[in-house]
C-alpha positions in Angstrom: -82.8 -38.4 -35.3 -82.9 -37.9 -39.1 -80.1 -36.1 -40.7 -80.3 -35.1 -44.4 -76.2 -34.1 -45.7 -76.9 -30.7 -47.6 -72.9 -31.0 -48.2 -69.4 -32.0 -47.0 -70.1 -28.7 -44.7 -73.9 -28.9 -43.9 -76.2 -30.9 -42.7 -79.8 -30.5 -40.9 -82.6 -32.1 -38.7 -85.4 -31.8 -36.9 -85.3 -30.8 -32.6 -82.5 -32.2 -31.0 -82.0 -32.9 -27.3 -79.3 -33.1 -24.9 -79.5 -36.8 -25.1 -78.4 -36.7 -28.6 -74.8 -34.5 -28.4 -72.8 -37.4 -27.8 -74.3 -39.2 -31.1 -73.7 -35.9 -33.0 -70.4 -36.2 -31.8 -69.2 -39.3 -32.9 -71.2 -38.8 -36.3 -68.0 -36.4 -36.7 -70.2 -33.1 -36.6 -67.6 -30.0 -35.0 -70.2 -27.8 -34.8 -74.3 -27.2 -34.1 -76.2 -24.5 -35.7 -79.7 -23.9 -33.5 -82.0 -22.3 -35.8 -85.0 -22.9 -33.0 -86.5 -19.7 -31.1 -86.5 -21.1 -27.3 -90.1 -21.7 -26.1 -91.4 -22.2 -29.4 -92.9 -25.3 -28.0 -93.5 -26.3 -24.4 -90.5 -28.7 -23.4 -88.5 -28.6 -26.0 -84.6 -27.9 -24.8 -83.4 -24.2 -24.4 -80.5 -23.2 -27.3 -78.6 -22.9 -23.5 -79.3 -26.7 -22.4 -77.7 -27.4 -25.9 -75.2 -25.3 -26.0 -73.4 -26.5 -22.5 -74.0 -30.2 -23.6 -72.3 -29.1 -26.8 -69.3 -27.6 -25.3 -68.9 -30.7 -22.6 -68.4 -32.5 -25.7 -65.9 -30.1 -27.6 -68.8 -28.9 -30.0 -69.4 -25.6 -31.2 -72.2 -24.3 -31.1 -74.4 -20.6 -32.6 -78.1 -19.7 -31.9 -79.6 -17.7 -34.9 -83.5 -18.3 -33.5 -85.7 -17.5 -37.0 -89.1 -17.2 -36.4 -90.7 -18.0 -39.4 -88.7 -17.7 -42.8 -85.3 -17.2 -42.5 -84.5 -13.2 -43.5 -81.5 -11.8 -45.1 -80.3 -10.1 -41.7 -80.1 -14.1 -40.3 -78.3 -15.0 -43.7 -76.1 -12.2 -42.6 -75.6 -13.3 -39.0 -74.9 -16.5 -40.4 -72.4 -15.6 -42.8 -70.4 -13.6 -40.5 -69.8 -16.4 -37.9 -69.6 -19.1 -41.1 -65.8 -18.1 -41.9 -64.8 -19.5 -38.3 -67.2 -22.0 -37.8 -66.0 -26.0 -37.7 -67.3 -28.0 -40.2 -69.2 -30.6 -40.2 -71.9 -28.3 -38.8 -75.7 -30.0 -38.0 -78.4 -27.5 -37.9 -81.2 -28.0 -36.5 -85.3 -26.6 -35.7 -88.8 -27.8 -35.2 -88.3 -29.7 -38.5 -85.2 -28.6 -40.0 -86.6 -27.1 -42.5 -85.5 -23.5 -41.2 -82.0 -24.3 -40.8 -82.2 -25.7 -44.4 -83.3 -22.5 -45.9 -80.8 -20.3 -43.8 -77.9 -22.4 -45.2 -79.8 -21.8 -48.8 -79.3 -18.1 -48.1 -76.6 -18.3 -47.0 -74.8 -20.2 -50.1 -76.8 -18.1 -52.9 -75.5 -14.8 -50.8 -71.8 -16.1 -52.0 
């Protein structure tokens, strides 16, 4: 797992699994941002899987799935949950890439 810091708030990477929650834990993340639509990819863990492996761990965790580039109404979604969310959050996609952009949207919207 590759994670590139966007900020003291943000970070991103690529697919993450179940496996990898505890490691994202103790990297000091508080929170998980899947920006991933489920079955995008045969195998790859459902935004559910994650999300109960999350909160076993005391993680938070929000699904925004963006097909393709991320759209105002997801920068909107986002910013309405970002106000509560904990921070460190580690977003996450096929590549990250997705979850990079929404956070760009996000920040230029403020």
């Amino acid at each position: 797992m590759e994670i590139r810091k966007l900020d003291e708030n943000m970070a991103v990477t690529a697919q993450i699994t179940v496996a990898d929650i505890e490691r994202i834990k103790a990297l000091g993340f508080k929170s998980i941002l899947c920006a991933r639509p489920d079955a995008e990819q045969f195998g790859q863990p459902t935004a559910e899987e994650i999300k109960a492996a999350a909160d076993a761990c005391g993680i938070e965790m929000v699904y925004i799935p963006v097909s393709g580039p991320p759209g105002e109404d997801h920068a909107e979604e986002l910013g309405s949950l970002w106000p509560d969310l904990s921070k460190p959050c580690l977003g996450y996609c096929r590549s990250g890439a997705r979850a990079n952009m929404l956070y760009a949207l996000l920040e230029s919207a403020e």
